[in-house]
N, C-alpha and C positions, 0 to 999 in steps of 0.2 A: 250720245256717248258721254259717260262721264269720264271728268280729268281727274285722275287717281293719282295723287302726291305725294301719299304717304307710304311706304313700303314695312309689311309684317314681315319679320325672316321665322320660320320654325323651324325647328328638329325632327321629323320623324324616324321611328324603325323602319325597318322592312313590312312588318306585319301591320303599323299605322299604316304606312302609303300604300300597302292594300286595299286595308278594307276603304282607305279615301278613296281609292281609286273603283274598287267594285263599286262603291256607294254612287260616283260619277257616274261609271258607265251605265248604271241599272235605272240612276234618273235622267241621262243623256243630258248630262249636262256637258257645256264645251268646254270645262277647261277646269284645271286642279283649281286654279284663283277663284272661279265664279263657285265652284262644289263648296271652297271655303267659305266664299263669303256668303253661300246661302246656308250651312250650316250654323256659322256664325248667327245670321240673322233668326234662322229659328230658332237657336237657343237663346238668343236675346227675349224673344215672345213667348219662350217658355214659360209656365206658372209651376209654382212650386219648384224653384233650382235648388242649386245646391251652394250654402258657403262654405270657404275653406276655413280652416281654422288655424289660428295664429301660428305663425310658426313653418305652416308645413313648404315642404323644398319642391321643387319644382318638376321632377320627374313623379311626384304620387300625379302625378293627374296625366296621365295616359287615354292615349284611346281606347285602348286594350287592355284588357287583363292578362297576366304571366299566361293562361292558360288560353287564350286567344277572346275571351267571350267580352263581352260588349263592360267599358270600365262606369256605366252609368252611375252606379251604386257602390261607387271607391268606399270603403272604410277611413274614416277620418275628418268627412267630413260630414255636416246636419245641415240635414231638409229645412231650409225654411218656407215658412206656411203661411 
């Protein structure tokens, strides 16, 4: 077991800790922490991410889009390659 010392706090909405939560249940993972920290992880070994661009506030990067669909492809920020 590892000794976990550092503590992440988030914010989500209602419709964020949804889809974390469907995302959870549907890979049967045990628990909102471990959902995180494997999301976290794959998006670390993601190729092609994305950065932000100077400036921007901290609510553009959502999990969701206003219209509920997935925020992969926010406006604002460029692909790098």
């Amino acid at each position: 077991m590892t000794n976990r010392m550092e503590r992440l706090q988030i914010m989500l909405d209602g419709q964020e800790l949804k889809a974390l939560d469907d995302w959870r249940f549907d890979k049967r993972m045990p628990s909102r922490a471990s959902a995180v920290r494997e999301l976290i992880r794959r998006g670390l070994a993601a190729d092609g991410f994305e950065n932000a661009l100077s400036g921007q506030p901290s609510n553009t990067f959502g999990v969701l889009n206003s219209d509920g669909s997935d925020a992969s492809s926010v406006q604002g920020r460029t692909k790098k390659v």
